[in-house]
N, C-alpha and C positions, 0 to 999 in steps of 0.2 A: 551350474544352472545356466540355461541360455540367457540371453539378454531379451527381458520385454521390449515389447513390441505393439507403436502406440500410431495411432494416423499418420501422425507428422515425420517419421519413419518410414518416407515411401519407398526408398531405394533399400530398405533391410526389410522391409516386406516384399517387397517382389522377388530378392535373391530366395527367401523363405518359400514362396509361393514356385519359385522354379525348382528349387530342390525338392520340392512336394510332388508338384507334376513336369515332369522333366520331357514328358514327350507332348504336353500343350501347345496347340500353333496359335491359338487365340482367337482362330477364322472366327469360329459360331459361339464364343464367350460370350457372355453377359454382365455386364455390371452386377445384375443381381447374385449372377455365378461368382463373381471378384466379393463380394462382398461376404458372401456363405463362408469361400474357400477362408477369407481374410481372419472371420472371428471366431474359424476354426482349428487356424494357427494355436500349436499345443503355447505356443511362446506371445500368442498375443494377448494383452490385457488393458487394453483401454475400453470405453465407453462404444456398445454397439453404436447406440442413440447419435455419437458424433459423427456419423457416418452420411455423407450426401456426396450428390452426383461427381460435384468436382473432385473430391478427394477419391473415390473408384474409377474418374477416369486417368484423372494423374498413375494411382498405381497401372492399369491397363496398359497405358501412354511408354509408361518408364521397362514395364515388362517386356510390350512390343518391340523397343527397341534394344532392348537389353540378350533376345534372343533372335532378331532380325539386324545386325550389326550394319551400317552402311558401308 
């Protein structure tokens, strides 16, 4: 079984969220699109409701640069 997957897990949700959509460049994302894709994770199981701006943009932040490397 994969490992749950809860807010505070931002860098195992984004790996999640890349292996989901592997050709996403992020341009025209949405927080509210990060947040659909997030509690649609077959592996995700936390609380929609704890969900606010800073924590979709942390995941956003941590994705962007996770597939834009410097």
């Amino acid at each position: 079984m994969a490992q749950q997957l809860y807010w505070d897990a931002i860098y195992e949700i984004v790996l999640a969220l890349k292996a989901r959509y592997p050709h996403e460049t992020l341009e025209n994302v949405s927080l509210g699109e990060i947040f659909q894709w997030t509690i649609a994770l077959p592996s995700f199981a936390d609380d929609p409701e704890l969900a606010n701006d800073e924590i979709l943009a942390a995941i956003y932040q941590e994705w962007f640069e996770e597939i834009n490397p410097v």
